[in-house]
N, C-alpha and C positions, 0 to 999 in steps of 0.2 A: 588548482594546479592546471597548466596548461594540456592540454593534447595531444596540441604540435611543438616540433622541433622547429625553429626558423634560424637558420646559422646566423650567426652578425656579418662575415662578408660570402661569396658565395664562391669563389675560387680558392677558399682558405685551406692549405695541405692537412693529408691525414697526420696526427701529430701522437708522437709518444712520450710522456710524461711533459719537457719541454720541449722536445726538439722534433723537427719534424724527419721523418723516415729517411731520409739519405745521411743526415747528420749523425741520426742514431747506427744506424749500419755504418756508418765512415768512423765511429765511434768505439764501434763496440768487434768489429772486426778484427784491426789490428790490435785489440785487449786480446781477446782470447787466443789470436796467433801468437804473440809474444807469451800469453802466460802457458798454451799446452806445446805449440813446436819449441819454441828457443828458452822456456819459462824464465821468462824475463817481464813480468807485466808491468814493471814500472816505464820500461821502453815503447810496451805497446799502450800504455794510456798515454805519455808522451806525444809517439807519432798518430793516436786516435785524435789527442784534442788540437793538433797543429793541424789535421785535416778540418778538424770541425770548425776551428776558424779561421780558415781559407776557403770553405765553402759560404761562410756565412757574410765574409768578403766580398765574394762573388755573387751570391746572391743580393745583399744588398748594396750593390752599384748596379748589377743589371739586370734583377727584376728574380722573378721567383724560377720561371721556367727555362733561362739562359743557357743551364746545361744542357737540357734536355732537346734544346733547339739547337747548340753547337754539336752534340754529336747527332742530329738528324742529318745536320748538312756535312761533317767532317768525315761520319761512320753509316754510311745507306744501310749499309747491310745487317747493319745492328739494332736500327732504329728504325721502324717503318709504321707509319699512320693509314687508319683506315680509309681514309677521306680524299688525302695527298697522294700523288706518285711519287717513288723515289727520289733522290735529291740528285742521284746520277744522271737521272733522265732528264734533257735539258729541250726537248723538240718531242713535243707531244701532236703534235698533230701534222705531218705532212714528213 
């Protein structure tokens, strides 16, 4: 038995059952808002699995991290990196 743990690729998302964490929340959100606000859950797995493949649309044409980089530059305020300046700030030095 090995020791260690060595992933297969190294950027690979945290993943829950199949799907990985945004899918699963874009999934399972509107489940439970349709089945305890409007109790209608057949509508909220409906509108959960049209978001989960429209994400997964989007993700596989442009790439894993594309939302995460549209709303850094769309939403500053919401998104903000330790390493980067804001995406508002266009004139860093002078």
């Amino acid at each position: 038995m090995d020791k260690y743990y060595i992933p297969r690729y190294l950027d690979e998302p945290m993943k829950i059952a199949f799907m990985t964490l945004d899918e699963g929340v874009s999934l399972v959100v509107p489940l439970l808002l349709g089945l305890f606000l409007f109790n209608a859950p057949i509508i909220g797995i409906v509108i959960g699995a049209t978001l989960v493949i429209t994400l997964k649309t989007i993700k596989g044409e442009e790439g894993h991290y594309f939302i995460f980089h549209a709303a850094y530059w769309h939403l500053p305020s919401l998104i903000k990196f330790r390493s980067t300046p804001p995406s508002n700030m266009r004139e860093i030095l002078g």
